[in-house]
C-alpha positions as CSV (number, residue, x, y, z in Angstrom):
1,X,-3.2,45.0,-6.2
2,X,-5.9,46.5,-4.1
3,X,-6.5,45.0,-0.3
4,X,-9.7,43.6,-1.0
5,X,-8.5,41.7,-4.4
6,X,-5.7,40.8,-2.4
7,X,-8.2,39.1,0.4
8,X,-10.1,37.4,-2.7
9,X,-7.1,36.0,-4.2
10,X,-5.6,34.7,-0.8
11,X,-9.2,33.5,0.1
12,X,-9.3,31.3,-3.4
13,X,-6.0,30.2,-3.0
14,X,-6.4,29.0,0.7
15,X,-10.0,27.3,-0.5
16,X,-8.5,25.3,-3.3
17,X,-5.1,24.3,-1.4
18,X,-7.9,23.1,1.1
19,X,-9.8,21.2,-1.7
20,X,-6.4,19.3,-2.9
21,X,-5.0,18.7,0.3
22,X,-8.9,16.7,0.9
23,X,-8.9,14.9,-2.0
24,X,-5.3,14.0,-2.0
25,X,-6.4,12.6,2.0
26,X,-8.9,10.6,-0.1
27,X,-7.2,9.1,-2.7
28,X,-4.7,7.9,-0.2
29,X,-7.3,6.3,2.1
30,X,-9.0,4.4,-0.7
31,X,-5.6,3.5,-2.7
32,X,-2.8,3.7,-0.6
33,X,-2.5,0.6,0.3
34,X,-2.6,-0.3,-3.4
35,X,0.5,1.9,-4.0
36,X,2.1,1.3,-1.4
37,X,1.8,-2.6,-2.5
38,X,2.8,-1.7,-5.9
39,X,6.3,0.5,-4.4
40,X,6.8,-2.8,-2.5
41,X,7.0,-5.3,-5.6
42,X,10.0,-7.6,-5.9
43,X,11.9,-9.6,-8.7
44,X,10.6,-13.1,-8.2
45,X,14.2,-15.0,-6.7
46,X,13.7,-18.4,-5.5
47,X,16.1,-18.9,-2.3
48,X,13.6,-15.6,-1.3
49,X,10.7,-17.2,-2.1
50,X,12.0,-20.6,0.1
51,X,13.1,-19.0,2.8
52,X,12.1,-16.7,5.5
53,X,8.1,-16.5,5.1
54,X,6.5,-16.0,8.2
55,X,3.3,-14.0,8.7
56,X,5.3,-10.6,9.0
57,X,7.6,-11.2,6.3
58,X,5.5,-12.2,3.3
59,X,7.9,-12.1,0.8
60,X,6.6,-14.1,-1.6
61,X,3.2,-11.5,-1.9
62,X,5.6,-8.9,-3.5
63,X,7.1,-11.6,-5.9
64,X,4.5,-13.1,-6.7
65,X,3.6,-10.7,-9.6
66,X,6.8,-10.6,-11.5
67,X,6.6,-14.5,-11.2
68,X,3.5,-15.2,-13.2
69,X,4.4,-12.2,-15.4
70,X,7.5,-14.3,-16.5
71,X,6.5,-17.7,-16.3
72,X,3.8,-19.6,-17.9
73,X,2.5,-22.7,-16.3
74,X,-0.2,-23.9,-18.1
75,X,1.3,-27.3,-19.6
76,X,4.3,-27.9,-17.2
77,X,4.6,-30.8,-15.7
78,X,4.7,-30.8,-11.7
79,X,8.3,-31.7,-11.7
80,X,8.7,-28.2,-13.6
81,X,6.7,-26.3,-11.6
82,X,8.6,-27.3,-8.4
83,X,11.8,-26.4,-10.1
84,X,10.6,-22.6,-10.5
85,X,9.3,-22.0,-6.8
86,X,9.8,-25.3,-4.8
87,X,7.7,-27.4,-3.1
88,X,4.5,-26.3,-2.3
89,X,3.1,-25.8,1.4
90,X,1.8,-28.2,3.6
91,X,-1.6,-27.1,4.2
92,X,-5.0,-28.1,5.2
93,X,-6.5,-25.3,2.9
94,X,-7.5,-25.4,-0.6
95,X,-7.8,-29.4,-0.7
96,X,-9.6,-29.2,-4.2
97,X,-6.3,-28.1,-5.8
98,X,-2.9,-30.2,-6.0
99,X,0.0,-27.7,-5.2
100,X,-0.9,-24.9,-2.7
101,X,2.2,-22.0,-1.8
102,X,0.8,-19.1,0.9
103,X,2.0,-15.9,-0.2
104,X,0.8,-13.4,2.6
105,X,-1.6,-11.4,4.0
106,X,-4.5,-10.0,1.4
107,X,-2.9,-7.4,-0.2
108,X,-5.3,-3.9,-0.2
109,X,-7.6,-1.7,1.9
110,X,-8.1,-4.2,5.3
111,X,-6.9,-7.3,4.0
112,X,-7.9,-9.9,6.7
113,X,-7.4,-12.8,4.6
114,X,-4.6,-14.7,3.2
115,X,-3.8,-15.2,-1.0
116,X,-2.8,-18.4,-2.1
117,X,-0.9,-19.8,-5.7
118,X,-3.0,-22.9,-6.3
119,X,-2.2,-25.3,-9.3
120,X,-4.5,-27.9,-10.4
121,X,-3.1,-31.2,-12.5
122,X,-4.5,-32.7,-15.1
123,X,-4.2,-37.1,-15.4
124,X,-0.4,-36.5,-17.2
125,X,0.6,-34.3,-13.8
126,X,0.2,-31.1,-15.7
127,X,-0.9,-27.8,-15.0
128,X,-4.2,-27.6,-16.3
129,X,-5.4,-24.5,-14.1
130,X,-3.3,-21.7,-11.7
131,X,-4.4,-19.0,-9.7
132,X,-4.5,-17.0,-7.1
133,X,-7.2,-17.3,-4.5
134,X,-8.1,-16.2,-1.3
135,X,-9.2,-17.7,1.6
């Protein structure tokens, strides 16, 4: 190969290595936060989901997934829905609802709020409406 192919091909390479390395620095800064959530995902266990949530452990934000994948609650009564995850949290939030449980900071890019699993009852103490919200 002659020097000044050799400069070209060298020249291309170094440009596009350039261009990958910038969008790869891009895709991170929009969605990393999303993958990294997604990395961070947890079975849903219940002794977790009872104990140890404090603001820097948010446990039940990883769990909290694999739990409504497996369980359905629309049509359980209240009695079965503490059975699954507990009692729900003593909080002034969300007063339109009848069982509230924190789950953590806002997951994503600058989450500043907090999500929420909110159940609404119907008059036979079943769940007529579940979520999650944010606040």
């Amino acid at each position: 190969m002659t020097k000044p192919k050799r400069l070209l091909f060298f020249s291309l390479l170094f440009v596009g290595l350039a261009v990958l390395a910038v969008l790869g620095a891009g895709v991170w800064f929009f969605f990393g936060d999303s993958i990294r959530e997604r990395w961070n995902r947890q079975r849903f266990e219940l002794v977790a989901w009872q104990s140890g949530q404090s603001r820097t452990n948010a446990v039940r934000i990883r769990m909290v997934d694999d739990l409504l994948h497996r369980h359905r609650f629309g049509g359980m009564t209240r009695d079965q829905v503490t059975a699954i995850v507990g009692e729900p949290d003593k909080t002034e939030y969300f007063r339109d609802w009848d069982m509230v449980y924190w789950l953590g900071p806002e997951r994503g890019f600058m989450g500043i709020d907090s999500e929420w699993l909110v159940f609404r009852l119907d008059g036979q103490k079943k769940v007529s409406d579940y979520k999650i919200v944010r606040d």
